[in-house]
C-alpha positions in Angstrom: -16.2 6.8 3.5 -16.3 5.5 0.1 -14.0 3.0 -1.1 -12.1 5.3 -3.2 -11.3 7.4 -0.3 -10.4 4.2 2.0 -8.2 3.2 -0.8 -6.3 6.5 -0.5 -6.1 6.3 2.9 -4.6 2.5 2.9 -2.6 3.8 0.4 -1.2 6.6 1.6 -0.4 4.0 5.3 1.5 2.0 3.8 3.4 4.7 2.3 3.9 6.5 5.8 5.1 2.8 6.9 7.3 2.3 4.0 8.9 5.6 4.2 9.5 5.3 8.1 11.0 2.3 7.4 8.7 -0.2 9.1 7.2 -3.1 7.8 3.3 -3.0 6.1 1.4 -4.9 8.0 -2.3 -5.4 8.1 -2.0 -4.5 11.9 -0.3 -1.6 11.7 -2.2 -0.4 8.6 -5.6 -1.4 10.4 -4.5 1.0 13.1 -3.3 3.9 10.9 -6.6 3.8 9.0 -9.3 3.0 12.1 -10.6 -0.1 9.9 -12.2 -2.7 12.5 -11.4 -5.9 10.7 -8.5 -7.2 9.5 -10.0 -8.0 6.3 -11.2 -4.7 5.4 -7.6 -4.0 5.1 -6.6 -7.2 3.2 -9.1 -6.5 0.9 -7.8 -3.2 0.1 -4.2 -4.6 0.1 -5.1 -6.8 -3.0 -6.8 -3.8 -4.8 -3.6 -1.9 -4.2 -1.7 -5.2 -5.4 -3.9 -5.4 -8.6 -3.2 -2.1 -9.2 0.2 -2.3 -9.1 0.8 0.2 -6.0 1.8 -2.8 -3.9 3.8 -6.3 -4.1 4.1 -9.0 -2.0 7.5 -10.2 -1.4 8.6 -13.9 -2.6 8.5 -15.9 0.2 6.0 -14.8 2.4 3.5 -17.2 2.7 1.7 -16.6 5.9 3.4 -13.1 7.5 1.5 -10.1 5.7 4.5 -7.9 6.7 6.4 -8.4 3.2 4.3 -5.8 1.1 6.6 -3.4 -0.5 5.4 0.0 -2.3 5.5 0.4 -5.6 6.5 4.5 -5.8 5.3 5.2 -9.7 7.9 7.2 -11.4 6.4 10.9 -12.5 8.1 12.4 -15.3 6.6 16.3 -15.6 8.0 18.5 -18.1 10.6 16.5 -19.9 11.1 16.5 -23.8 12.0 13.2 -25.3 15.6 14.1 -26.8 16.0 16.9 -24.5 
């Protein structure tokens, strides 16, 4: 799997978490995804981070469960002034 298609599929965990209102954790995405190490999957985190897809929460030093998911705002088909 390339890293472009790993990133999708960390992505598109921790959107499946975040939507069924459980908390991202390295775990939990490590298990969704198949990775074998935990940090495979931290290291895609911080990509994600970088990116802007993900945040970490203030506050959580050690826990990995505070990552919250940045949803980008699509706009299709609207006119400014419309």
């Amino acid at each position: 799997m390339t890293r472009y298609h790993m990133l999708r599929a960390v992505w598109a965990a921790c959107s499946s978490l975040a939507l069924a209102h459980k908390p991202i954790t390295i775990r939990g995405v490590r298990e969704m995804v198949g990775l074998q190490a935990y940090s495979n999957v931290y290291y895609h985190l911080k990509h994600l981070e970088r990116a802007g897809y993900i945040t970490k929460s203030h506050g959580a030093h050690r826990s990995m469960a505070d990552w919250v998911v940045n949803i980008p705002l699509i706009t299709m088909g609207v006119k400014e002034g419309a």
